[in-house]
N, C-alpha and C positions, 0 to 999 in steps of 0.2 A: 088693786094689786095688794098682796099680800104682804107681810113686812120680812115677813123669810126670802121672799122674791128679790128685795133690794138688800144687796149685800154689798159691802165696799170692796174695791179690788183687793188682792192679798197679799200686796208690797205697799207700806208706807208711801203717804203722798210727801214727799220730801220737796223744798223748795215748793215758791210759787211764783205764780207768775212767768214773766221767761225762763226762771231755774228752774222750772216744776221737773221731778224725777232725774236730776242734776247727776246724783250719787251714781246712778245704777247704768245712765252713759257713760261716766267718767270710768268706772271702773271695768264695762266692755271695752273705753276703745282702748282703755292700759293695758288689756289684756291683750288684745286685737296689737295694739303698737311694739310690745315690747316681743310676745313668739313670733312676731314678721321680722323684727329688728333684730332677733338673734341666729337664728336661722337665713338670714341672707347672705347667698356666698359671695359678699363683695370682700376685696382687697382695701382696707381700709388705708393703709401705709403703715400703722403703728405694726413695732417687733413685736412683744409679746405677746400670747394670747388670749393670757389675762386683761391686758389693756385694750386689745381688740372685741373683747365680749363686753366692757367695763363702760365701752364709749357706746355700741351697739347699745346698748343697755340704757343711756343716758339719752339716748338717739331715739329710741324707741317709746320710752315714757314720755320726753316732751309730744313726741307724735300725739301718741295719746291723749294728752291733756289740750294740744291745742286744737286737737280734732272734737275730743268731747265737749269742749267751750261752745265750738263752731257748730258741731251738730246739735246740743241744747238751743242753740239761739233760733234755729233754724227749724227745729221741729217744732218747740212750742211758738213760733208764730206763724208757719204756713201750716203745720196740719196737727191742728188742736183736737181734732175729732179721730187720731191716729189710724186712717187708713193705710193698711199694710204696704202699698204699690207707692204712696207715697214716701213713707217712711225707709223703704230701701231705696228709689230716687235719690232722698236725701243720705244716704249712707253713701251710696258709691260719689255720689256731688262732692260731700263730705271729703272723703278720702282723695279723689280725684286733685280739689284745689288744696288742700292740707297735705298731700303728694310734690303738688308744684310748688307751694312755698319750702317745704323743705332741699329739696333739689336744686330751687332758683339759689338760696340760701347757703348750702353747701360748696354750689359751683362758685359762687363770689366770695366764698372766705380762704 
């Protein structure tokens, strides 16, 4: 094999280990958590609508973050060799129980 042949991926290997590629989940699923989190037509209770975006907002980035923890932990130890079928398994998994903690958590406070 030729050495032109073996080229390193073209995103930083960031983290290792179980953080490995940390950065570039955390920052989909902030992305992913925060335009779901504003754009949902729920009736939060708060008057203003600045406060109603503000909380949304607040709502939306923890999502993010404790989803991308959950999904880093989860990808790099069940699928180290990142097959596609797995990796969106774990995304809706992901979402699915990172879904029910926030909801369970909501409803009891």
């Amino acid at each position: 094999m030729d050495k032109s042949d073996i080229s390193p991926p073209p995103w930083p290997q960031v983290g290792a280990g179980l953080w490995t590629r940390w950065w570039g989940y955390l920052a989909r699923w902030l992305v992913f958590g925060i335009v779901v989190g504003l754009f949902q037509p729920v009736d939060d209770g708060v008057g203003e609508l600045w406060q109603r975006m503000s909380l949304r907002l607040a709502l939306g980035a923890s999502f993010g973050v404790v989803a991308a923890i959950l999904f880093t932990m989860a990808e790099n130890t069940f699928n180290t060799v990142r097959v596609w079928w797995k990796t969106w398994l774990l995304v809706l998994l992901t979402w699915a129980v990172v879904k029910a903690l926030f909801v369970t958590a909501i409803a009891l406070v």
